[in-house]
PDB file as gemmi writes it, atoms N, CA and C in Angstrom:
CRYST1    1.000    1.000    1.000  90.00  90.00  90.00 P 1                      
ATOM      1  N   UNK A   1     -37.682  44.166 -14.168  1.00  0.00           N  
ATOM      2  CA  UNK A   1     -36.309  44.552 -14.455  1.00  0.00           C  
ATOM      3  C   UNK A   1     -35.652  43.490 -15.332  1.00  0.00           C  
ATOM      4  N   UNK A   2     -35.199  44.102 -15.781  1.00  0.00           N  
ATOM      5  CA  UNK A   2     -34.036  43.085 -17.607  1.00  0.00           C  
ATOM      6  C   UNK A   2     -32.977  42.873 -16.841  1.00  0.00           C  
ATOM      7  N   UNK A   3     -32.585  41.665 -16.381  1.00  0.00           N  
ATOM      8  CA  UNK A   3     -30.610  41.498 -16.556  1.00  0.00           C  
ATOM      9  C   UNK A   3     -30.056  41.040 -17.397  1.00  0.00           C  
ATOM     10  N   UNK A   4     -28.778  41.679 -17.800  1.00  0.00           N  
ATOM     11  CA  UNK A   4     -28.339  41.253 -18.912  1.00  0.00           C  
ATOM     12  C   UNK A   4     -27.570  40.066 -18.385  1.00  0.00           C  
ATOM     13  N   UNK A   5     -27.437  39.176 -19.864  1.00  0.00           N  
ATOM     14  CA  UNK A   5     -26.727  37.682 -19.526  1.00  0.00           C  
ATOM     15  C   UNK A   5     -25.368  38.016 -19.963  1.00  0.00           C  
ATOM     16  N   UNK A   6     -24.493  37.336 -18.813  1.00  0.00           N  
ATOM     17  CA  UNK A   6     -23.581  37.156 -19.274  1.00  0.00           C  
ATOM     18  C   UNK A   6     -22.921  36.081 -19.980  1.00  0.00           C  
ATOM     19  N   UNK A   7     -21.571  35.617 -19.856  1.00  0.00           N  
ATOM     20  CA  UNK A   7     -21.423  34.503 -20.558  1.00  0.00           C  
ATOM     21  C   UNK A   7     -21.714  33.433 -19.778  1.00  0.00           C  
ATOM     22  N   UNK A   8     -21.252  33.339 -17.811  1.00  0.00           N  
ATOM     23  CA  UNK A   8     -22.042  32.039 -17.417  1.00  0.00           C  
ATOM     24  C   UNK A   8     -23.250  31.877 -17.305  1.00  0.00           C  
ATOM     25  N   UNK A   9     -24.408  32.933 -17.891  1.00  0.00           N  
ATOM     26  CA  UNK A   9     -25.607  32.756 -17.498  1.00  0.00           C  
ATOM     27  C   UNK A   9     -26.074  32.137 -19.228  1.00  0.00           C  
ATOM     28  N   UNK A  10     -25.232  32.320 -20.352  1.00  0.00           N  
ATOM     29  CA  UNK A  10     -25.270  31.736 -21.426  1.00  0.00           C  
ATOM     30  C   UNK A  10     -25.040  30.405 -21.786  1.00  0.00           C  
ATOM     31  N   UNK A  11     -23.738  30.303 -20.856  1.00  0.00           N  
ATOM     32  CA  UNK A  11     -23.595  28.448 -20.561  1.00  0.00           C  
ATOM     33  C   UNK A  11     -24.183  27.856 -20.028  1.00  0.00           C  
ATOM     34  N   UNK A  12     -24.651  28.090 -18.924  1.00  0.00           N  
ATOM     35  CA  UNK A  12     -26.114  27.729 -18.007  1.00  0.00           C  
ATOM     36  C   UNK A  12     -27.237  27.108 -18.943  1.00  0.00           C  
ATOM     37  N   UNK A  13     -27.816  28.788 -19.855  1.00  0.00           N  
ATOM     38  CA  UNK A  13     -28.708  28.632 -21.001  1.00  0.00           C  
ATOM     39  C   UNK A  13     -28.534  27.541 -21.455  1.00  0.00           C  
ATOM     40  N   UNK A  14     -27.879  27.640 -22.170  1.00  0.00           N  
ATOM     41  CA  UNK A  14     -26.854  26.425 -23.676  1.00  0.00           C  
ATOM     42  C   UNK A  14     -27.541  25.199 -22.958  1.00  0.00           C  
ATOM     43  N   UNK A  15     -26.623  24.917 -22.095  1.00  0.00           N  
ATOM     44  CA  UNK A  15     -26.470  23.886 -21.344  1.00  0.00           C  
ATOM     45  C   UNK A  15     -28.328  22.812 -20.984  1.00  0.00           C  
ATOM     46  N   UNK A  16     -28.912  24.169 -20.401  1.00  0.00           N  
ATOM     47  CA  UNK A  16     -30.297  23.653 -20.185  1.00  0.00           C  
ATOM     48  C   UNK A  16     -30.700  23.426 -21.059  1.00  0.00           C  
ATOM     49  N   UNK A  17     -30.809  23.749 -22.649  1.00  0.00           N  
ATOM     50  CA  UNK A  17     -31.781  23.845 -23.215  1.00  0.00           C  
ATOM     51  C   UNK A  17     -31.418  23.031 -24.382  1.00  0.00           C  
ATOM     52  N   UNK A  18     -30.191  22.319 -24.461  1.00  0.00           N  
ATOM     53  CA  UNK A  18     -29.651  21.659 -25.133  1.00  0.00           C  
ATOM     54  C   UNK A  18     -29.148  20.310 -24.546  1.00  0.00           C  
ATOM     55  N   UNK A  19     -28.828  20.586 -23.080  1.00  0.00           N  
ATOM     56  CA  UNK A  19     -28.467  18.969 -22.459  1.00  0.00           C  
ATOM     57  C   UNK A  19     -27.161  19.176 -22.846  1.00  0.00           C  
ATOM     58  N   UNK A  20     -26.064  19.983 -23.246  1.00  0.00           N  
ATOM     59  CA  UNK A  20     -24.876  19.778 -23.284  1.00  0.00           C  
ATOM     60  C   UNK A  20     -23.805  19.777 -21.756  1.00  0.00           C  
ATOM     61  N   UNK A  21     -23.069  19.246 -21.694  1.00  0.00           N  
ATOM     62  CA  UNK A  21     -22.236  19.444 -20.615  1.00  0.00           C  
ATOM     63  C   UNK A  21     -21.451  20.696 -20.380  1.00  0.00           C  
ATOM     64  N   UNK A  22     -21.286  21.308 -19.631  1.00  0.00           N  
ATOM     65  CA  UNK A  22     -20.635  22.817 -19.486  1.00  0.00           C  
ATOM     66  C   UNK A  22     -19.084  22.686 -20.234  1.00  0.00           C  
ATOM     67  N   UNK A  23     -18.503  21.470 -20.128  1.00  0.00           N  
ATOM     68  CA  UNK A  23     -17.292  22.018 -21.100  1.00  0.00           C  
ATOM     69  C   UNK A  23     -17.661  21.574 -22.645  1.00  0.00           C  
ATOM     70  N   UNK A  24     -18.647  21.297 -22.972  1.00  0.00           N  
ATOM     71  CA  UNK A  24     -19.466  21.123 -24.549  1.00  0.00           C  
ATOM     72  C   UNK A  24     -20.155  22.381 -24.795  1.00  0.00           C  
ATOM     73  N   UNK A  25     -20.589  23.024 -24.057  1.00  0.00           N  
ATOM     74  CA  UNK A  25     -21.077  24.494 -23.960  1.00  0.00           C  
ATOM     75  C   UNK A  25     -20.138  25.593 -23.901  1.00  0.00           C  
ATOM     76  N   UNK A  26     -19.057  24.972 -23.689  1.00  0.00           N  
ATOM     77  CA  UNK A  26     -17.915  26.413 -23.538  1.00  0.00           C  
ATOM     78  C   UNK A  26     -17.579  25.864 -24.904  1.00  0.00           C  
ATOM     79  N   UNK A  27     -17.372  24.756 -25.397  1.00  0.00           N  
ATOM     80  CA  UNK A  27     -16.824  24.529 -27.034  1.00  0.00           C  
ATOM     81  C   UNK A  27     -18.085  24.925 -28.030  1.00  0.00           C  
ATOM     82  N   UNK A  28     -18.948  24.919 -27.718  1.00  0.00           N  
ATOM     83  CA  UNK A  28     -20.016  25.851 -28.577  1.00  0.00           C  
ATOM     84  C   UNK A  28     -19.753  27.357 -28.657  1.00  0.00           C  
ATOM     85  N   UNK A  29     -19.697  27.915 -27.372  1.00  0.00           N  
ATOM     86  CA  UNK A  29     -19.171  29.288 -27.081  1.00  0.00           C  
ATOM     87  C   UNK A  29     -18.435  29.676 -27.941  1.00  0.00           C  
ATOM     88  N   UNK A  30     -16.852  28.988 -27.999  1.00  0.00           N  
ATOM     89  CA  UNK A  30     -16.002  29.028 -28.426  1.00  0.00           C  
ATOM     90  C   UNK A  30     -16.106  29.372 -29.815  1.00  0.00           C  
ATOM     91  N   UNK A  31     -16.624  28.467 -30.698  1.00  0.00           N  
ATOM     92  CA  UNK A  31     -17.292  28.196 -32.323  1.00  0.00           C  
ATOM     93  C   UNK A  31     -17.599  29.876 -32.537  1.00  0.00           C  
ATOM     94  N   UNK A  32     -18.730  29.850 -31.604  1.00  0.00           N  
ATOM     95  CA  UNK A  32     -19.462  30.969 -31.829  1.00  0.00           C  
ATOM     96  C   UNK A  32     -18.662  32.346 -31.942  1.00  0.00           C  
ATOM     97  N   UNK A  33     -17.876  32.449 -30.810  1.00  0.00           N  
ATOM     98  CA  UNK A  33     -17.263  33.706 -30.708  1.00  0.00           C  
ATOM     99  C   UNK A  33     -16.023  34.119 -31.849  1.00  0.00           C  
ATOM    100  N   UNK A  34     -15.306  32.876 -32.224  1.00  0.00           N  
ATOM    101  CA  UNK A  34     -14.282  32.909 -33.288  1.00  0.00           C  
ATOM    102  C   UNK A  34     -15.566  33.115 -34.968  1.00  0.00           C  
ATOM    103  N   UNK A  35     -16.626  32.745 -35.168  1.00  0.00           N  
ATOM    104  CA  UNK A  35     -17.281  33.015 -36.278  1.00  0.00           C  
ATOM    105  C   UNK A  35     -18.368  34.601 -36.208  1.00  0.00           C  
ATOM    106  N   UNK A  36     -18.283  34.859 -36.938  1.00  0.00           N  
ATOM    107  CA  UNK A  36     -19.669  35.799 -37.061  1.00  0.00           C  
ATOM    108  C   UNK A  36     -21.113  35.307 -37.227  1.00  0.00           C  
ATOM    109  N   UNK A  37     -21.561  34.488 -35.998  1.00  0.00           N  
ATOM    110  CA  UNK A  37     -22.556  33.727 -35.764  1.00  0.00           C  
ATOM    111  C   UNK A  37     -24.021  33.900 -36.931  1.00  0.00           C  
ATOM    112  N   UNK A  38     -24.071  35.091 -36.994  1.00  0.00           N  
ATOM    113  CA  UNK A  38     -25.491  36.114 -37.452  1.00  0.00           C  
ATOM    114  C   UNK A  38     -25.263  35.601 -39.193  1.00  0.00           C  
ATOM    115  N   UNK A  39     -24.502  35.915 -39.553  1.00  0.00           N  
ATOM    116  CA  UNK A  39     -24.106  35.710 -41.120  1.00  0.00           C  
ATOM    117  C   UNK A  39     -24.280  34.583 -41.783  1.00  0.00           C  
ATOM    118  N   UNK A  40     -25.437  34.533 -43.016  1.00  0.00           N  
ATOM    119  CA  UNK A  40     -26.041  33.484 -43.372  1.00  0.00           C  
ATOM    120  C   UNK A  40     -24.218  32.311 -43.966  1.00  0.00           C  
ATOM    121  N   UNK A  41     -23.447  33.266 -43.831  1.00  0.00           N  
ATOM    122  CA  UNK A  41     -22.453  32.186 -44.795  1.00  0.00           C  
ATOM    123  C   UNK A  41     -21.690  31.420 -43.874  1.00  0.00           C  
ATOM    124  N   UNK A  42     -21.991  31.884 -42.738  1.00  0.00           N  
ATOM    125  CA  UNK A  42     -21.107  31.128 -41.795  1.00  0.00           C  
ATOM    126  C   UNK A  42     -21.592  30.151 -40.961  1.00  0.00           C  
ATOM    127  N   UNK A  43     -22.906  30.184 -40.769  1.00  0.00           N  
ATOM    128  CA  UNK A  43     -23.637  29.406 -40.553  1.00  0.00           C  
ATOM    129  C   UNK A  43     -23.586  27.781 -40.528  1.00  0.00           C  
ATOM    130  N   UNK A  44     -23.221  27.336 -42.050  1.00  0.00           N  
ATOM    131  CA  UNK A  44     -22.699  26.309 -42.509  1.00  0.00           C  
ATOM    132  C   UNK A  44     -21.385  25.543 -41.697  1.00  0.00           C  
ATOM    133  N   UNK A  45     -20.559  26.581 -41.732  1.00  0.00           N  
ATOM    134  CA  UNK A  45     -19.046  26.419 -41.634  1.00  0.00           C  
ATOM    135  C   UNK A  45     -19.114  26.427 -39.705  1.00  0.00           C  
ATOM    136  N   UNK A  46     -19.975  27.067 -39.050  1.00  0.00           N  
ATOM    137  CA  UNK A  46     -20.022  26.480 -37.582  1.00  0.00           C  
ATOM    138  C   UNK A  46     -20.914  25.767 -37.455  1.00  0.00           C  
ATOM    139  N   UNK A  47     -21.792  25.060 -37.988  1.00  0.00           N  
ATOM    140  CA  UNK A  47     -22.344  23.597 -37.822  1.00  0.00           C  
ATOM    141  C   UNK A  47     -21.651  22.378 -38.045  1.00  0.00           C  
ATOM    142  N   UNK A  48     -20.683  22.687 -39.455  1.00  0.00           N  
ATOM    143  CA  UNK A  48     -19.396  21.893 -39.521  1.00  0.00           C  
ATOM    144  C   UNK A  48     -18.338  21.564 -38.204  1.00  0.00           C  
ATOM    145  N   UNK A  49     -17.962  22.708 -38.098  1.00  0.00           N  
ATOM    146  CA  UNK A  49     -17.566  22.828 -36.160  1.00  0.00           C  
ATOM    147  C   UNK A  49     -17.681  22.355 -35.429  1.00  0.00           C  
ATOM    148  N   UNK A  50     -18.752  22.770 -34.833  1.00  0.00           N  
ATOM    149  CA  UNK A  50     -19.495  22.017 -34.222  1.00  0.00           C  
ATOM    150  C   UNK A  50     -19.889  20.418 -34.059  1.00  0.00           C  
ATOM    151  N   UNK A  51     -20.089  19.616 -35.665  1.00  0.00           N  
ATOM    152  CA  UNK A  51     -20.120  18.329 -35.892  1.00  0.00           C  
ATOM    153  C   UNK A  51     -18.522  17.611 -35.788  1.00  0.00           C  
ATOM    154  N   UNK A  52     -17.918  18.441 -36.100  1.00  0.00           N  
ATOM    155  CA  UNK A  52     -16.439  17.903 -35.821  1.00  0.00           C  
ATOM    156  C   UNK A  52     -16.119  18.016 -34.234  1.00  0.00           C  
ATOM    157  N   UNK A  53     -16.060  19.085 -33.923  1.00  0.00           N  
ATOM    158  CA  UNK A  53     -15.577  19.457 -32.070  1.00  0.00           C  
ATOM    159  C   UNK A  53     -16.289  18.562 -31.323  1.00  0.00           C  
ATOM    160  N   UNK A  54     -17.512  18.858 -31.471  1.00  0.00           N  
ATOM    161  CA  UNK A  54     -18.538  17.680 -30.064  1.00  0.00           C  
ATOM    162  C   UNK A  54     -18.752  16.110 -30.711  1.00  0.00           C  
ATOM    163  N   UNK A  55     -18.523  15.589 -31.839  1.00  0.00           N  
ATOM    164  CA  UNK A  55     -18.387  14.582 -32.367  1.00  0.00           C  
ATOM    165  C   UNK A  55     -20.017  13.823 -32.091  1.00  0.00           C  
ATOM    166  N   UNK A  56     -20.888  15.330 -32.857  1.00  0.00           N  
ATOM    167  CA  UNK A  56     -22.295  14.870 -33.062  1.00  0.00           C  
ATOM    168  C   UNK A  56     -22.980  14.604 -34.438  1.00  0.00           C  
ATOM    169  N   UNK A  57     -24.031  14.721 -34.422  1.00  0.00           N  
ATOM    170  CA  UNK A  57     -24.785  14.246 -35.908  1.00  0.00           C  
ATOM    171  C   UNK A  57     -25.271  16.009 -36.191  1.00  0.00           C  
ATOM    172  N   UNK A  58     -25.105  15.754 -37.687  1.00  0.00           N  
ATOM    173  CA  UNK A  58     -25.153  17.166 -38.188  1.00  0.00           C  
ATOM    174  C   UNK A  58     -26.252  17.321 -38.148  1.00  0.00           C  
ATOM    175  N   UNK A  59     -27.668  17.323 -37.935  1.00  0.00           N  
ATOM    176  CA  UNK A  59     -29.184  17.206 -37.020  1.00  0.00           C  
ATOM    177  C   UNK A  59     -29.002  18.220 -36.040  1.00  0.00           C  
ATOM    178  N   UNK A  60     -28.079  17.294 -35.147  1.00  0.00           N  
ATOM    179  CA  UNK A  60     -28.179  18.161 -33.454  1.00  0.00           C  
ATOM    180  C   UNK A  60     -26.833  19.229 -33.476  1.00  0.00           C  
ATOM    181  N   UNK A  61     -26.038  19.419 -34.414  1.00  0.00           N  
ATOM    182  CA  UNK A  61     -25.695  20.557 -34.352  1.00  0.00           C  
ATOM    183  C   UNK A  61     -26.231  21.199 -35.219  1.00  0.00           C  
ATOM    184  N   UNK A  62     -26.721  21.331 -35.813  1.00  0.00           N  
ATOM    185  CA  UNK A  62     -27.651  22.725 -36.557  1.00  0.00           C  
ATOM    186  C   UNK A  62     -28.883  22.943 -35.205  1.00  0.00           C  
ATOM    187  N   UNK A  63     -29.470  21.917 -34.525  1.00  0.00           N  
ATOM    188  CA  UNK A  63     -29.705  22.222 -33.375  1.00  0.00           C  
ATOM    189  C   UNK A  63     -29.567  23.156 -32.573  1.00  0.00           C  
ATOM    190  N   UNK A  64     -28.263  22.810 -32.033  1.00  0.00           N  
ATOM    191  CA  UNK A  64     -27.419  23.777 -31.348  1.00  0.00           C  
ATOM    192  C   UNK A  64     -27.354  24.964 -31.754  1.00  0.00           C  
ATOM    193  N   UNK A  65     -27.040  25.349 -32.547  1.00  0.00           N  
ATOM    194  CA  UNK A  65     -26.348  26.360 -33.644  1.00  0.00           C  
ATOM    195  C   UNK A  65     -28.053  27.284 -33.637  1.00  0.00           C  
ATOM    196  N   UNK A  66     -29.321  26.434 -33.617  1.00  0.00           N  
ATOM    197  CA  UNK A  66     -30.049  27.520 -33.892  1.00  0.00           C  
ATOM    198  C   UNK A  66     -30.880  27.888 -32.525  1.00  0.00           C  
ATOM    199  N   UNK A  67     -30.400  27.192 -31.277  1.00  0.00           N  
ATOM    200  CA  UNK A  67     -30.910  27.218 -30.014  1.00  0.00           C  
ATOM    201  C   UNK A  67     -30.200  28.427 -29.585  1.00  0.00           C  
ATOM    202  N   UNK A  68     -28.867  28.387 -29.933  1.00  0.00           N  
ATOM    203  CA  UNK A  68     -27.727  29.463 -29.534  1.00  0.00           C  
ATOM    204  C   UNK A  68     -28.218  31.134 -30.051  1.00  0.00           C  
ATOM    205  N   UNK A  69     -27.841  30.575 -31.476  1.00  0.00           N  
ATOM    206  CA  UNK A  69     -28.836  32.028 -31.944  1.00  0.00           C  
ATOM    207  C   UNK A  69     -29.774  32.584 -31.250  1.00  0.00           C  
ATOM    208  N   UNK A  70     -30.895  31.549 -30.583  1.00  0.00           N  
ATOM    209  CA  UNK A  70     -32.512  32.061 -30.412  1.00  0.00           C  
ATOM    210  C   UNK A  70     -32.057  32.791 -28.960  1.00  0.00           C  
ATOM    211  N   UNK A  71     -30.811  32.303 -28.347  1.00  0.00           N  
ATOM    212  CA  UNK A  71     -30.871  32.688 -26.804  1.00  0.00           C  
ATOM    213  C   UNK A  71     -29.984  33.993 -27.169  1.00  0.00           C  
ATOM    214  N   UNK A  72     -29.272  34.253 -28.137  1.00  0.00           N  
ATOM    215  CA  UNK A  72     -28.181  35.445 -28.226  1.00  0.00           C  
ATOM    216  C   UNK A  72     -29.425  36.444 -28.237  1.00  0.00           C  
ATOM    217  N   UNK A  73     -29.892  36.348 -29.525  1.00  0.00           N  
ATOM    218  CA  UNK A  73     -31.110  36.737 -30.417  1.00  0.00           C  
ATOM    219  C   UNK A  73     -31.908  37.463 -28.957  1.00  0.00           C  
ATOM    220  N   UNK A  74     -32.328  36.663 -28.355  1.00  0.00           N  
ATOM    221  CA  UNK A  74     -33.152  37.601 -27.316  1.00  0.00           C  
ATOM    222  C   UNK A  74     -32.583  38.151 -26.324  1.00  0.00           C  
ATOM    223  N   UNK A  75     -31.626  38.049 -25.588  1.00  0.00           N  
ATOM    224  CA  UNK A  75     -30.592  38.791 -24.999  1.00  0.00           C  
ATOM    225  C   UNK A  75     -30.323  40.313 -26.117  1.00  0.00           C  
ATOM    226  N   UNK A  76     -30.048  40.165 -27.504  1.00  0.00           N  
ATOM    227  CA  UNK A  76     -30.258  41.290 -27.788  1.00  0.00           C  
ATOM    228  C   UNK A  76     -31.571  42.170 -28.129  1.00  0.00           C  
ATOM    229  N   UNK A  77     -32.585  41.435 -28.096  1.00  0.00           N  
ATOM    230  CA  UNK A  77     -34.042  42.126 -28.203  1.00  0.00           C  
ATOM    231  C   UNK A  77     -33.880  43.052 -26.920  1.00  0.00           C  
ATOM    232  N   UNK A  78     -33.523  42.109 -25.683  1.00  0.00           N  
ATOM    233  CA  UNK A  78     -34.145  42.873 -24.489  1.00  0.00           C  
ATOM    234  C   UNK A  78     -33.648  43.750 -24.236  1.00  0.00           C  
ATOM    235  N   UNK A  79     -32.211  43.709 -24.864  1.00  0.00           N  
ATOM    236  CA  UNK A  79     -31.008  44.751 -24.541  1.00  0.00           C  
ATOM    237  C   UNK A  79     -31.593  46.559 -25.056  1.00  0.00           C  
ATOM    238  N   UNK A  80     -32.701  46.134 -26.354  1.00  0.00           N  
ATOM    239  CA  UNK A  80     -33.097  47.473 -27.517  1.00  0.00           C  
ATOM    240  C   UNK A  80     -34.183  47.696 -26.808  1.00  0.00           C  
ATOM    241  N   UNK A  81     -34.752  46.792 -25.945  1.00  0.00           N  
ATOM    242  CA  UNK A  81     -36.524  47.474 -25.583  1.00  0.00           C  
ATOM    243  C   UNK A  81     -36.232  47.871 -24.664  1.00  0.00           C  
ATOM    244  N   UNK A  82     -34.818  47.274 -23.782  1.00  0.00           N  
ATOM    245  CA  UNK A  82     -34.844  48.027 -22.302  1.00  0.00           C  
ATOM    246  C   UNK A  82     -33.396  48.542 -22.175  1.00  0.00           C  
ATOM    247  N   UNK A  83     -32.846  49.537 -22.940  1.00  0.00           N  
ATOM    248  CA  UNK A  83     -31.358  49.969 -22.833  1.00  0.00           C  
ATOM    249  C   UNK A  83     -30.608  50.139 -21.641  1.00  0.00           C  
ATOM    250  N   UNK A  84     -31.562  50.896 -20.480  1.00  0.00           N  
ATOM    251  CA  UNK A  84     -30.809  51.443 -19.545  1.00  0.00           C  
ATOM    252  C   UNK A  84     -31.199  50.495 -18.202  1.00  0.00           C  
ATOM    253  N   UNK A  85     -31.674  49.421 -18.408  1.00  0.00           N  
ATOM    254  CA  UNK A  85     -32.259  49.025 -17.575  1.00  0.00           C  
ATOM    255  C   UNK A  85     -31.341  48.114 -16.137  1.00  0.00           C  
ATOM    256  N   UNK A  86     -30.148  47.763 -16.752  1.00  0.00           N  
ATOM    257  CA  UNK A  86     -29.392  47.155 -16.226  1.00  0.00           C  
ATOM    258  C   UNK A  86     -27.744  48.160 -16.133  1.00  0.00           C  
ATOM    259  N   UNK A  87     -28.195  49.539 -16.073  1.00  0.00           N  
ATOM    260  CA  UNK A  87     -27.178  50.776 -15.404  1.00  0.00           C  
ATOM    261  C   UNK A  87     -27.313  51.028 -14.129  1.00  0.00           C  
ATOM    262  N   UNK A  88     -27.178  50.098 -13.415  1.00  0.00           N  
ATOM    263  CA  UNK A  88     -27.178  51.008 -11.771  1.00  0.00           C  
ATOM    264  C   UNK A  88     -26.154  51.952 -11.506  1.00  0.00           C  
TER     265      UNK A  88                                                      
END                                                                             
């Protein structure tokens, strides 16, 4: 069975797989949800964000930025292979 993630099971994610602190993970969130994450042009402009907000090296936020993607990214794979799976 597929569950879908929500947003604390995304901060959780973030969090593990990046070592960020949960309120550094809600300011990633944040980035994310105000940009159109997916879009090669924006890309840029929330790594900028990101290097400004968490006051990191532009390295580990493009990091971030592409860890985030990979966890959205499959949350929506599972969502298309298994649609109904999480309708009780």
């Amino acid at each position: 069975m597929v569950i879908a993630m929500n947003k604390g099971e995304f901060l959780k994610e973030l969090s593990k797989q990046t070592g960020l602190s949960e309120s550094k993970a809600i300011l990633v969130n944040d980035i994310l949800e105000k940009n159109f994450f997916i879009s090669k042009g924006n890309k840029d402009k929330i790594i900028s964000e990101l290097v400004i907000k968490l006051d990191i090296s532009l390295d580990k936020a493009a990091e971030i930025y592409n860890i985030s993607k990979k966890i959205i990214s499959n949350e929506i794979m599972n969502k298309l292979k298994h649609p109904f799976e999480d309708q009780d």
